[in-house]
VOGU-3710 file (C-alpha; in Angstrom, 3 decimals, decimal comma):
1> xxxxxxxxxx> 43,590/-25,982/3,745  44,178/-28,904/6,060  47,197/-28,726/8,894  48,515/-31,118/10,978  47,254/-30,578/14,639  50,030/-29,292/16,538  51,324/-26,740/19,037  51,978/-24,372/15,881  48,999/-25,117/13,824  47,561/-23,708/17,093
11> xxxxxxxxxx> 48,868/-20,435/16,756  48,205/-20,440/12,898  44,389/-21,366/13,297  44,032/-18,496/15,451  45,962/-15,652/13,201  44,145/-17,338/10,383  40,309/-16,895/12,062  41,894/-13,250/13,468  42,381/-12,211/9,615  39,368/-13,741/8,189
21> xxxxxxxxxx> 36,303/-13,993/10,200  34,321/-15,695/7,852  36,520/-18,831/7,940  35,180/-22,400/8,840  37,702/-24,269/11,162  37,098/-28,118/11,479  38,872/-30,204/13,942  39,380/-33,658/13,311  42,079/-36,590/14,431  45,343/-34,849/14,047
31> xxxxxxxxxx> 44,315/-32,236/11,362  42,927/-29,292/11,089  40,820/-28,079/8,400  39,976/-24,557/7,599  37,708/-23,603/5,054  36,251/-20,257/3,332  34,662/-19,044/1,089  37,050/-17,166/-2,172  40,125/-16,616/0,074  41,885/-17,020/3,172
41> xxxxxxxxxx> 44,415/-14,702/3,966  47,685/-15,552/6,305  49,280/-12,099/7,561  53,002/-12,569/9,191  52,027/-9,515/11,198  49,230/-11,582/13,045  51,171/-14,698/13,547  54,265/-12,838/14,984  51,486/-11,305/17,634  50,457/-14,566/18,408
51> xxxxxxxxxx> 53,730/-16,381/18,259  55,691/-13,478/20,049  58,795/-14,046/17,627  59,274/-13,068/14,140  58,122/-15,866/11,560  58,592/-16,586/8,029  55,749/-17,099/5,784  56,997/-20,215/4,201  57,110/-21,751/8,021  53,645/-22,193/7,590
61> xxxxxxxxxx> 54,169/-24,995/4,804  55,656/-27,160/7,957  52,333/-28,070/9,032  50,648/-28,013/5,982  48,842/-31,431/5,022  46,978/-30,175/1,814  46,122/-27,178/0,011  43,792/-25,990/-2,930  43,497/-23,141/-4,747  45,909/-20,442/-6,229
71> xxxxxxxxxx> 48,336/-19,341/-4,202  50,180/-15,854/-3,630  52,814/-15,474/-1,330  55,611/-12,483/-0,379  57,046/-11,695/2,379  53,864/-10,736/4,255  50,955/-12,909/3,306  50,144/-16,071/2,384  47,138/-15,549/0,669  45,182/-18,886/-0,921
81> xxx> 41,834/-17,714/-3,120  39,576/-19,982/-5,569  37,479/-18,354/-8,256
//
């Protein structure tokens, strides 16, 4: 997955290494790239905590630049897996 790098990708980087520790963040000019291995995981719980405001999964597809893989997505998660 590949963000732009801004204030809120900021927040979203750190919920997203929070909920999956295994996950590979790259920095690069004005994107962010985060990679794993099978799955990443976005919980809204996490990036409420880190926002301090309630937040909307889809908000997330703001600063989205790219993404791969299958995608599963409720009110809760955001959940991007390869097989």
């Amino acid at each position: 997955m590949a963000l732009q790098d801004n204030d809120t990708a900021g927040y979203l980087v750190d919920a997203v290494v929070e909920d999956n520790p295994h996950a590979e963040v790259q920095y690069q000019p004005a994107m962010i790239r985060i990679q794993a291995e099978k799955r990443l995981v976005i919980n809204r719980e996490t990036m409420e905590e880190k926002l301090g405001r309630d937040w909307d999964v889809q908000e997330m597809l703001v600063d989205v630049i790219s993404i791969g893989g299958n995608v599963d997505e409720d009110d809760d998660h955001f959940i991007l897996q390869w097989n």
